[in-house]
C-alpha positions, 0 to 999 in steps of 0.5 A: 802936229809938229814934234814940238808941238806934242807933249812929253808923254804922247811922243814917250808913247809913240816913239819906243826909245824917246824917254832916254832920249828926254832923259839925256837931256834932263827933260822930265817926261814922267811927272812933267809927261804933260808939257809939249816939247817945246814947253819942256826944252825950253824951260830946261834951257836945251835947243829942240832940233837935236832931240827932233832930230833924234826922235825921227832917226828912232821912229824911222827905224825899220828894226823893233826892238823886242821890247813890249809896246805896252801903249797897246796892252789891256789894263788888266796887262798893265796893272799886271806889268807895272806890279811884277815889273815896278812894285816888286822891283821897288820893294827889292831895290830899297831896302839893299839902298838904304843898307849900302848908303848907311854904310858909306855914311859910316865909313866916308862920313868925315869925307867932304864928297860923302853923300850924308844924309842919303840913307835917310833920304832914301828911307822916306822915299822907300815909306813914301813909295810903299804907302803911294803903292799900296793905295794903287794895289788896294784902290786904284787898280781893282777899279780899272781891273774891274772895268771902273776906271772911267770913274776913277779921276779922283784916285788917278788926280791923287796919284798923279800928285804923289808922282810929283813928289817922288819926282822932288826926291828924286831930284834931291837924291841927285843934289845929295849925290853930285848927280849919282857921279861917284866921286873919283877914289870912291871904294867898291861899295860906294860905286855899287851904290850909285850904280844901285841908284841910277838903276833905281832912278830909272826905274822909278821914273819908267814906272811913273811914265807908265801910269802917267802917260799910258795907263792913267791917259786912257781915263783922265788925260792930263791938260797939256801946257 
């Protein structure tokens, strides 16, 4: 099967290094982990033969970086990774946000380029992602650590749909904030603040990735489109 023919997800997969290329050009291998790459650059409006071209130079590199392939850990490694590496992570980074965001509010507020609203909008997202995470801690993962994941569709389906929505606020706090770009005379704070943000960002959207497309895969494959 031809690159562009494989979904987001198989070639994140596959291929270590492909979700920054897809990120690079705005292609949502997270949430959207299901559409072919065809499908995906084409809705985003970008030409596949440089990303084709960047995904062979990535799979034709001798040298391995020293990152984990995590496509062919347990599930209990998995479950485990994803709680040290994203939930606790999540829990860090969220609270320190909306702190920082709050603060540039109160100070820039009257700016035209200050990002109002931000503290607020960070604040659902950190009670959104709390509550999604707690399910996974509390449901989810003590089924597939237990060995009942091929009987957990029906958590995985709902899971699935609450990565969407942090995939829609993901995309608002990129409206809010000029795509996490401070503005040119921004102060020290506002700058950590976005460089918080756009670690954040990432993060989240490789947590998605992960259970999207390597954990949840192995019990209920999403359809590809």
């Amino acid at each position: 099967m031809e690159f562009i023919d494989q979904s987001l997800g198989q070639l994140a997969r596959r291929i270590a290094g492909a979700t920054r290329v897809f990120d690079a050009y705005q292609l949502d291998f997270c949430c959207g982990g299901s559409q072919s790459l065809r499908s995906a650059a084409a809705a985003a409006g970008v030409d596949t033969a440089p990303i084709v071209d960047e995904l062979q130079t990535l799979e034709g590199r001798a040298a391995v970086s020293g990152e984990r392939d995590w496509g062919g850990a347990t599930p209990t490694e998995l479950v485990d990774h994803i709680l040290t590496r994203y939930h606790a992570v999540h829990r860090e980074q969220l609270p320190e946000l909306i702190r920082l965001a709050r603060k540039v509010e109160q100070v820039h507020g009257e700016r035209a380029d200050c990002p109002n609203g931000l503290a607020d909008h960070l604040a659902a997202m950190a009670q959104e992602l709390e509550s999604h995470m707690r399910k996974e801690e509390d449901v989810l993962f003590p089924m597939i650590v237990r060995g009942h994941g091929a009987i957990a569709g029906a958590p995985i389906t709902v899971m699935r749909m609450e990565h969407d929505e942090h995939g829609v606020a993901l995309r608002r706090l990129e409206e809010l904030t000029d795509g996490i770009t401070p503005p040119r005379a921004a102060c020290t704070m506002w700058r950590a603040l976005y460089a918080g943000l756009r670690t954040f960002r990432q993060d989240l959207m490789a947590h998605i990735h992960t259970e999207n497309n390597i954990l949840f895969e192995r019990f209920a494959p999403a359809e590809v489109h």
